[in-house]
Backbone bond lengths (Angstrom), bond angles and torsions (degrees), N, CA, C in turn:
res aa  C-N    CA-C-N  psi(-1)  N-CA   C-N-CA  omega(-1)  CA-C   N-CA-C  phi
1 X - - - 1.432 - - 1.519 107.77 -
2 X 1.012 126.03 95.30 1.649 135.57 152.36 1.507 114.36 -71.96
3 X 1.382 91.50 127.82 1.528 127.04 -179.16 1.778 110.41 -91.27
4 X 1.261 118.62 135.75 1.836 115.93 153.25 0.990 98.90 -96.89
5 X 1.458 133.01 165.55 1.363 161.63 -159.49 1.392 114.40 -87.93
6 X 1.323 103.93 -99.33 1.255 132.09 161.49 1.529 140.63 -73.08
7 X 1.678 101.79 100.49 1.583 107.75 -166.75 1.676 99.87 104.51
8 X 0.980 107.23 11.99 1.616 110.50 -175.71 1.314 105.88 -134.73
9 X 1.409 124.39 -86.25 1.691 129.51 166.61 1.467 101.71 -66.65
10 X 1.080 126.91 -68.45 1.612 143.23 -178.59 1.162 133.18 -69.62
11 X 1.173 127.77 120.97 1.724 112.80 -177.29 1.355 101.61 -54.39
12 X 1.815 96.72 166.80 1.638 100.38 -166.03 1.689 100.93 -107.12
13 X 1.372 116.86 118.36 1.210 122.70 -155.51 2.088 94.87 -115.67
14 X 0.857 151.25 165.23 1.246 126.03 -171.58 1.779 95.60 -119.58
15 X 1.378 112.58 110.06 1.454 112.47 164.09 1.676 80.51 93.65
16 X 1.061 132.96 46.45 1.573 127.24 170.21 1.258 104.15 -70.43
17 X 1.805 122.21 121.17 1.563 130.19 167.26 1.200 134.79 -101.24
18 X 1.526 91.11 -20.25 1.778 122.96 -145.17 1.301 93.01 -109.82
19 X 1.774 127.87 99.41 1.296 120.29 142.87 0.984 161.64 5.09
20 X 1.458 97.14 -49.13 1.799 128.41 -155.84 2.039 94.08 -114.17
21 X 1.387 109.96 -5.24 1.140 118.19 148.64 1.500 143.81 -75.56
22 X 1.586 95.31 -24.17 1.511 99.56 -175.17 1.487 122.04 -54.79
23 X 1.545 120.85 125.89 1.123 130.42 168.23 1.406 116.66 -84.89
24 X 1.461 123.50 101.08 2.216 96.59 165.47 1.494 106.97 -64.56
25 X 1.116 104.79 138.61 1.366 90.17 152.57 1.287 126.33 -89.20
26 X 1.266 109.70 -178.60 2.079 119.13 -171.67 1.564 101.11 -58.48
27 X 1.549 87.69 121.09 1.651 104.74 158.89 1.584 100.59 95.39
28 X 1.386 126.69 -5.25 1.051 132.85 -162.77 1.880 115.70 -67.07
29 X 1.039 81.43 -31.15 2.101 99.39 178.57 1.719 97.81 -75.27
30 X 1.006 82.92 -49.44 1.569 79.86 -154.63 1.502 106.88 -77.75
31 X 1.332 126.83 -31.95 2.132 118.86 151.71 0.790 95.84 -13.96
32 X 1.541 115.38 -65.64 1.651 119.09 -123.90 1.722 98.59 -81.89
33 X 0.902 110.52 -38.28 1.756 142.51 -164.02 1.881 84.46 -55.21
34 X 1.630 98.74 -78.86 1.331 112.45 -157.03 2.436 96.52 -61.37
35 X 0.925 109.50 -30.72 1.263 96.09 159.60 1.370 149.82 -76.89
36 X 1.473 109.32 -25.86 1.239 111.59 166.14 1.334 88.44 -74.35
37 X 1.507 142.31 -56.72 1.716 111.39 -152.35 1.297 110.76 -94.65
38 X 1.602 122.68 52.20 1.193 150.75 172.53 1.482 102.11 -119.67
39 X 1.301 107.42 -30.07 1.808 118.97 -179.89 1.844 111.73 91.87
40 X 0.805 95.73 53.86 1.839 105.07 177.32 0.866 102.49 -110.98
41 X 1.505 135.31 142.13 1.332 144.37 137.56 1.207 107.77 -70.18
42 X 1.448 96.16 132.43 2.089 118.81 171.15 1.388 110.55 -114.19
43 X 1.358 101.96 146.80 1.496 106.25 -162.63 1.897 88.92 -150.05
44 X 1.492 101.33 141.07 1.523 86.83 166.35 1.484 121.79 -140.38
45 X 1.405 102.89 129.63 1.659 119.97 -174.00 1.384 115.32 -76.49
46 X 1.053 126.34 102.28 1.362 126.72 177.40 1.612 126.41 -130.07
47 X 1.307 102.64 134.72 1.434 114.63 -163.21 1.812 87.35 -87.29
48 X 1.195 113.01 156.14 1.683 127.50 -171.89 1.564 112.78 -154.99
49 X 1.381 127.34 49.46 1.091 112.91 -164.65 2.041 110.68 -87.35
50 X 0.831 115.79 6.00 1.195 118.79 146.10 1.368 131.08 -47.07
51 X 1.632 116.87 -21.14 1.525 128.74 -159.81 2.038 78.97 -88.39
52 X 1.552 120.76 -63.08 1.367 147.66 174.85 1.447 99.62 -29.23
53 X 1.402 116.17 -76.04 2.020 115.70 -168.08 1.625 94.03 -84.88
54 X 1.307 136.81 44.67 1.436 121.23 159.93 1.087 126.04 68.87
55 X 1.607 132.80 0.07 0.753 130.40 -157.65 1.578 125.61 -90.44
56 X 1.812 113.83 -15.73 1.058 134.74 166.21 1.859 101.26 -158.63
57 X 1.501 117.19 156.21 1.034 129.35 160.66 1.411 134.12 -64.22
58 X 1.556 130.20 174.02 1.504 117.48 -170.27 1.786 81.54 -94.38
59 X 1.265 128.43 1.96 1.893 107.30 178.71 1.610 89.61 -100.61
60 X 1.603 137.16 10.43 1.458 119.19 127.87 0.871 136.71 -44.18
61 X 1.548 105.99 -59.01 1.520 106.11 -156.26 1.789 102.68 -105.79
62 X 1.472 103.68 29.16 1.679 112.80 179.63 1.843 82.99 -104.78
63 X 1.136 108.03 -37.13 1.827 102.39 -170.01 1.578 112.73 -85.26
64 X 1.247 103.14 -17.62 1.682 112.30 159.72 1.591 120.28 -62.00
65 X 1.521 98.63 -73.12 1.611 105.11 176.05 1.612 119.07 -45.65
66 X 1.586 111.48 -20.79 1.884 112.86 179.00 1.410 92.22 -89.01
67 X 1.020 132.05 -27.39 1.712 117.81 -158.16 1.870 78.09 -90.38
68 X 1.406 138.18 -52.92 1.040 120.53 -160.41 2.141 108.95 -78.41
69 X 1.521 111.32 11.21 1.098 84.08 160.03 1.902 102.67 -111.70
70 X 1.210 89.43 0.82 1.656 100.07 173.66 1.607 104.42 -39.49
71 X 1.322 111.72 -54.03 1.264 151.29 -165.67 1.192 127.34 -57.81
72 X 1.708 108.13 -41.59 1.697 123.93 -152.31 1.557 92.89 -147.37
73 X 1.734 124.89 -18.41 1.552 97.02 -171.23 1.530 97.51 105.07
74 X 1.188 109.06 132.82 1.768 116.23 164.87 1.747 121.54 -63.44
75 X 1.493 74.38 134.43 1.992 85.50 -171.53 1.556 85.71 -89.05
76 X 1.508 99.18 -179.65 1.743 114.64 -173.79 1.625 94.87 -94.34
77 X 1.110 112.43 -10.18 2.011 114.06 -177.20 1.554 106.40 -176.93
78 X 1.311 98.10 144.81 1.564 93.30 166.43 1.596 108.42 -135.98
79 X 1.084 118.14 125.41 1.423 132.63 -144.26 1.394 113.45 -108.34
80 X 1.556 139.71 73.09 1.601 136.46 166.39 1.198 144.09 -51.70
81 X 1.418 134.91 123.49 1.445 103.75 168.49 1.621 84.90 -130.17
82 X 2.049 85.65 128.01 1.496 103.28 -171.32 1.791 109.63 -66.61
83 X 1.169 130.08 -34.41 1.141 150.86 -123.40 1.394 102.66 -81.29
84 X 1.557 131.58 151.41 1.583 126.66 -177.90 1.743 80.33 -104.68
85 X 1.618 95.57 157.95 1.280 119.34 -166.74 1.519 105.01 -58.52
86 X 1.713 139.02 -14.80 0.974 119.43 -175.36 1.506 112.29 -72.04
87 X 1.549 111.01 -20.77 1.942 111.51 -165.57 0.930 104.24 -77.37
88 X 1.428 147.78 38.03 1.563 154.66 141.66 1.682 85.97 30.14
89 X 1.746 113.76 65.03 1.320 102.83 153.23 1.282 127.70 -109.79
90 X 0.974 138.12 -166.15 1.358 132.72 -131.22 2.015 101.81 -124.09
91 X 1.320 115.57 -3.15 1.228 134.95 164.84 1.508 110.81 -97.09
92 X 0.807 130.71 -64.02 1.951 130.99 175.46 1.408 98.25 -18.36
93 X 1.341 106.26 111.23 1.437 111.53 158.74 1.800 109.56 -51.29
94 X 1.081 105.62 161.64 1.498 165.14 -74.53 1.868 97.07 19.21
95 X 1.212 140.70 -54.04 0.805 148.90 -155.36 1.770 118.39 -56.50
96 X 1.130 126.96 122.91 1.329 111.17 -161.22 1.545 118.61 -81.31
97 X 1.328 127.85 4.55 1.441 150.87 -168.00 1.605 110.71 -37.70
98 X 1.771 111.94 -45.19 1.339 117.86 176.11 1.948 119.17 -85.65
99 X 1.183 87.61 -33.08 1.516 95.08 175.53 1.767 112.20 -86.60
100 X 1.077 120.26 4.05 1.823 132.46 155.70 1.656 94.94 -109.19
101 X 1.051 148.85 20.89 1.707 142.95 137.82 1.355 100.09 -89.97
102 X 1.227 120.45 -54.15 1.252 111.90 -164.22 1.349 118.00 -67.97
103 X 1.612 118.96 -26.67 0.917 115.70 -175.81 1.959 116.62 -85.57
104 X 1.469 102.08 -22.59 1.142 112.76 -175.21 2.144 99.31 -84.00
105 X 1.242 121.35 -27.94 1.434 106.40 171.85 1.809 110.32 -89.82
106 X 1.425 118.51 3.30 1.200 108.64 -169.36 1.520 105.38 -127.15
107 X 1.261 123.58 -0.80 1.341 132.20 160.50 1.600 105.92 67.85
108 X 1.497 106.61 56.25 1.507 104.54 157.15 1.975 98.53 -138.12
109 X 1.001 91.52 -168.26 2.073 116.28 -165.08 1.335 93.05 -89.83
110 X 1.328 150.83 99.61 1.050 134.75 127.43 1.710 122.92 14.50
111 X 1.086 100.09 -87.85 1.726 108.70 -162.34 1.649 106.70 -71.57
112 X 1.558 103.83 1.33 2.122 110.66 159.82 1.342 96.27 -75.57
113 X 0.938 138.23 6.23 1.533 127.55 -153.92 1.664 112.15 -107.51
114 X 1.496 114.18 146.54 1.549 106.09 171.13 1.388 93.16 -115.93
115 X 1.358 98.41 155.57 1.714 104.26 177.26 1.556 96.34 -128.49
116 X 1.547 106.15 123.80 1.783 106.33 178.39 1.618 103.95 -116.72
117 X 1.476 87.15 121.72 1.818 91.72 178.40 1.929 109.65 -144.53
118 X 1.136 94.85 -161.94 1.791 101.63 -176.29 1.178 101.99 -104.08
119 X 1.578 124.98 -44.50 1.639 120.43 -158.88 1.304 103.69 -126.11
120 X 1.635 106.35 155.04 1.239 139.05 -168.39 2.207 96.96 -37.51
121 X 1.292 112.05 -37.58 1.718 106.48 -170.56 1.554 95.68 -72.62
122 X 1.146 142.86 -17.91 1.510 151.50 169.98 1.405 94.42 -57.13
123 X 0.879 122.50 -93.13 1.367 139.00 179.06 1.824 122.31 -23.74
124 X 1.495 85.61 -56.93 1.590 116.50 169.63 1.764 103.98 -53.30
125 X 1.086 112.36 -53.41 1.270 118.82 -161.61 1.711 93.16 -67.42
126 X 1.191 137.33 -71.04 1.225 153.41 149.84 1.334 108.25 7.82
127 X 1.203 114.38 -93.02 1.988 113.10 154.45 1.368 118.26 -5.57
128 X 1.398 91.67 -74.02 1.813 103.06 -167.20 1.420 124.77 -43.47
129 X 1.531 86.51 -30.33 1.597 109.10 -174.85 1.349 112.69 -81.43
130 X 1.110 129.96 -21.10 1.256 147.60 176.30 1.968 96.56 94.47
131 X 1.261 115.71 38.52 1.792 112.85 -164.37 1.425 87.97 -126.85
132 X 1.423 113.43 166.23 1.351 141.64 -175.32 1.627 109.44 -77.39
133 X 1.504 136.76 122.05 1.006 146.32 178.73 1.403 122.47 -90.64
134 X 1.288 135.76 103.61 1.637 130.06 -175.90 1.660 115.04 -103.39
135 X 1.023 109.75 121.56 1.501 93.29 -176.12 1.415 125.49 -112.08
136 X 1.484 113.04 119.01 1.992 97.18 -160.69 1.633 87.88 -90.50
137 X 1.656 107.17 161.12 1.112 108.53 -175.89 1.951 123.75 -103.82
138 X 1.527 94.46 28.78 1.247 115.61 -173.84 1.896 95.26 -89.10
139 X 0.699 87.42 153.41 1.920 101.41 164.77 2.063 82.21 76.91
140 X 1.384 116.32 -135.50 1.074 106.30 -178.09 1.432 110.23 -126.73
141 X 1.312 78.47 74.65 2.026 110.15 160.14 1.306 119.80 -69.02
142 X 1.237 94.50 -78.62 1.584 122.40 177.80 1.620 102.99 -23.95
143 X 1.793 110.03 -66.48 1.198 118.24 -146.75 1.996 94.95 -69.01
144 X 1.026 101.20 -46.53 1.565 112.10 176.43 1.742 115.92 -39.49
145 X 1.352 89.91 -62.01 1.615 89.96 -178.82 1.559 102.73 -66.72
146 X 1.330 144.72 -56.49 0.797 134.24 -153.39 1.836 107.32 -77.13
147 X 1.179 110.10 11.75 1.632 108.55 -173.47 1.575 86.67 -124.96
148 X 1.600 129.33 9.64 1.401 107.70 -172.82 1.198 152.52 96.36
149 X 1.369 85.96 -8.10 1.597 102.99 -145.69 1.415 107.30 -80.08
150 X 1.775 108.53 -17.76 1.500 107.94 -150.35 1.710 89.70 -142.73
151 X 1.569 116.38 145.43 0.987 120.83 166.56 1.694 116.95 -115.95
152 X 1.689 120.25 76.09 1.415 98.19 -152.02 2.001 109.86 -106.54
153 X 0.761 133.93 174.88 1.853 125.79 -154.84 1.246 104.69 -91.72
154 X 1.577 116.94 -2.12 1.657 99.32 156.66 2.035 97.69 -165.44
155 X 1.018 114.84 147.21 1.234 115.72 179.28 1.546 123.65 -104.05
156 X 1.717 127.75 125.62 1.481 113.47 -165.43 1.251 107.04 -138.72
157 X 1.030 123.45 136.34 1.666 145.70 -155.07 1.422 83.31 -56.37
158 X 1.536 107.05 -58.00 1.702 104.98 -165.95 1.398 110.89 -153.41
159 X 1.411 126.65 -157.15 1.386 107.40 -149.84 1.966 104.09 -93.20
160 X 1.315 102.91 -33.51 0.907 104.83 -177.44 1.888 122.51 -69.10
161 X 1.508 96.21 -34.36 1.970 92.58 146.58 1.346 139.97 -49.94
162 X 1.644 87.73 -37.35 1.794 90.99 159.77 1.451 152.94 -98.55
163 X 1.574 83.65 5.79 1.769 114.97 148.33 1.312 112.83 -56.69
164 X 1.461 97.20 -48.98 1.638 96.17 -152.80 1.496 104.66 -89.61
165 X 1.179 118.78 -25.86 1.546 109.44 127.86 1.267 136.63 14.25
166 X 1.372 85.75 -116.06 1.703 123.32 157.94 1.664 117.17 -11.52
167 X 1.465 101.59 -54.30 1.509 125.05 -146.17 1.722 72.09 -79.08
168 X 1.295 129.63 -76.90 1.533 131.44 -155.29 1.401 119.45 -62.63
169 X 1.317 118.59 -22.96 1.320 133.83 171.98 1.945 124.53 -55.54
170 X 1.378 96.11 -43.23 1.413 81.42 -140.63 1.959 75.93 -156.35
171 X 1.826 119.89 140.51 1.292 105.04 145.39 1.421 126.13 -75.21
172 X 1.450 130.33 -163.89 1.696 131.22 -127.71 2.142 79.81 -111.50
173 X 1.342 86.87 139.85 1.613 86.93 -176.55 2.032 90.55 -117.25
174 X 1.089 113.78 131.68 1.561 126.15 -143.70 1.643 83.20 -104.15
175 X 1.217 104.85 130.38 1.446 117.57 168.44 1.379 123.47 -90.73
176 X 1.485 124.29 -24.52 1.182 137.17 152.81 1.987 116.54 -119.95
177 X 1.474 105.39 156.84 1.261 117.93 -162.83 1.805 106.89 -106.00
């Protein structure tokens, strides 16, 4: 189970640096809660291009990711790509680059995988992978689907709809062995 960051677990704050900012949003504990003790590995893919245009360092978004498992409980990985959208690298979601690391240091299948995010590269990424795309419409969900942008395999108000999802779909695809 791959997680997005921002607009997904976290309110979507634009260029969020500051720790002591983090918002969960509603229902956000308890996804996470009701999936690990379902037996899923969570992992979270997150695009950071703020690290790329200067705008904050990677010992930001290293003090972000601890305060957000401060928050939610330890994930099995948490997965960055520092890069601003011009470095056509090979991790930036849509692109599946981080979610084939994760899967290759954490010993599960890629395409077992759900990826829950807000925007169309969530989704995107999901595809690529050959894995199931959920899209909550918190952070900028809403605006995505409703402009088109994204075609993803089930749509959820919020995160904990797309747990419950999750939960009926499919048994727990293990991120570590």
């Amino acid at each position: 189970m791959a997680f997005d960051r921002d607009g997904t677990l976290i309110a979507e704050k634009n260029y969020l640096a500051d720790p002591a900012q983090i918002e969960l949003l509603p229902g956000a504990r308890e996804a996470v809660d009701r999936l690990r003790a379902a037996g899923y590995g969570l992992i979270v893919v997150t695009n950071q291009s703020g690290v790329g245009r200067g705008y904050f360092g990677m010992d930001a978004v290293l003090a972000m990711n601890q305060r957000l498992e401060e928050l939610l409980g330890s994930f099995d990985g948490i997965y960055v790509c520092p890069h601003a959208p011009a470095d056509e690298c090979d991790c930036r979601k849509p692109k599946p680059g981080l979610l084939q690391q994760a899967s290759e240091e954490l010993g599960f299948v890629a395409s077992d995988c759900v990826v829950i995010g807000d925007k169309d590269v969530d989704v995107g990424l999901a595809h690529n992978a050959g894995a199931k795309g959920v899209l909550v419409t918190t952070g900028y969900g809403a605006g995505h689907l409703a402009a088109g942008r994204v075609r993803p395999d089930f749509v959820a108000g919020d995160l904990l709809t797309a747990a419950q999802w999750v939960l009926t779909q499919q048994s727990p695809a293990r991120t570590t062995e």
